[in-house]
C-alpha positions as CSV (number, residue, x, y, z in Angstrom):
1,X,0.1,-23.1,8.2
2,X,-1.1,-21.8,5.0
3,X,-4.2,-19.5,4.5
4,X,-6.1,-19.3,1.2
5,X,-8.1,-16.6,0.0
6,X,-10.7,-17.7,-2.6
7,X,-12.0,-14.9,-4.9
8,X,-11.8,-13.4,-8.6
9,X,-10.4,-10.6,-7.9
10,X,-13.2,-8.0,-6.5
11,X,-12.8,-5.4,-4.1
12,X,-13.9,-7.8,-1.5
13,X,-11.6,-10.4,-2.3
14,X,-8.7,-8.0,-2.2
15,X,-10.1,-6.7,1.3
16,X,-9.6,-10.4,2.8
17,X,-6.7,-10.4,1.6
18,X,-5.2,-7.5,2.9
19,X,-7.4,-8.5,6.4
20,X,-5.4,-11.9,6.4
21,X,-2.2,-10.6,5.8
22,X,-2.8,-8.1,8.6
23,X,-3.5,-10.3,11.2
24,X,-0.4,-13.1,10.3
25,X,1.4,-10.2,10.7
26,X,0.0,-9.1,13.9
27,X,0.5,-12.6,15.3
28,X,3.8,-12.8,14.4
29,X,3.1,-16.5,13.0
30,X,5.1,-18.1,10.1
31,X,1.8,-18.7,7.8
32,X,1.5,-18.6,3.9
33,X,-0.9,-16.4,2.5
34,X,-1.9,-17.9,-1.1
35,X,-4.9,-15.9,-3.4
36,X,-6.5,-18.5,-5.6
37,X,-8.7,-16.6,-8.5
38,X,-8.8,-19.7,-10.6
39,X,-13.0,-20.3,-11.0
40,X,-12.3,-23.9,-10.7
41,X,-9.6,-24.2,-7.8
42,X,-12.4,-22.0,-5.8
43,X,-15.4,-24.9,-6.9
44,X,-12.7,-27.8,-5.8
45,X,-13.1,-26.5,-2.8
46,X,-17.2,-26.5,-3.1
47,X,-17.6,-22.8,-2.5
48,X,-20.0,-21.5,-4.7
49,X,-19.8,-17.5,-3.0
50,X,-16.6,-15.3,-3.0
51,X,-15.0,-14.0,-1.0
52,X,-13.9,-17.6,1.2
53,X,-11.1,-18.0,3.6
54,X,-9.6,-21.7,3.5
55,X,-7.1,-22.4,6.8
56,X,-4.5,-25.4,5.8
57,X,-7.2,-26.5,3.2
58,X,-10.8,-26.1,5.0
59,X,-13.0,-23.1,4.5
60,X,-13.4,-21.2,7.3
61,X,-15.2,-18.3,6.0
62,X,-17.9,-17.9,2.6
63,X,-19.7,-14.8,1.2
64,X,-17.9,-12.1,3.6
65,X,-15.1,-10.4,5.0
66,X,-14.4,-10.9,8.7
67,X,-12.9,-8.1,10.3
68,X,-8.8,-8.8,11.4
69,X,-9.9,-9.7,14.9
70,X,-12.0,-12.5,13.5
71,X,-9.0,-13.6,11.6
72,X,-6.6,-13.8,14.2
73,X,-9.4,-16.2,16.3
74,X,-10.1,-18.6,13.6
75,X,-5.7,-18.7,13.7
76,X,-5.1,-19.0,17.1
């Protein structure tokens, strides 16, 4: 499994990342956790809002950060 968190960099951004990392951790899975700032890698994937969380490829979340909990669902 491989999680992607789409942003430039902002405080939000960093907050999903730290939220996704969290919960991989907390649910003991064997799961990459890749941050793409790259403007165009984050259009490729047709999000036009950061902060995004892509699961194996497909966005799962655009324009917020979900709390850990909601992380761990959108894993399990």
């Amino acid at each position: 499994m491989k999680i992607q968190v789409l942003g430039t960099g902002c405080q939000k951004c960093e907050k999903l990342a730290e939220s996704a990392e969290k919960a991989v951790f907390e649910l003991a899975i064997d799961c990459e956790v890749e941050k793409i700032t790259d403007i165009n890698q984050i259009m490729e994937f047709g999000v036009m809002l950061t902060p995004a969380l892509a699961i194996d490829g497909v966005v799962k979340v655009v324009g917020k950060v979900p709390s850990v909990d909601a992380i761990k669902n959108l894993l399990q």
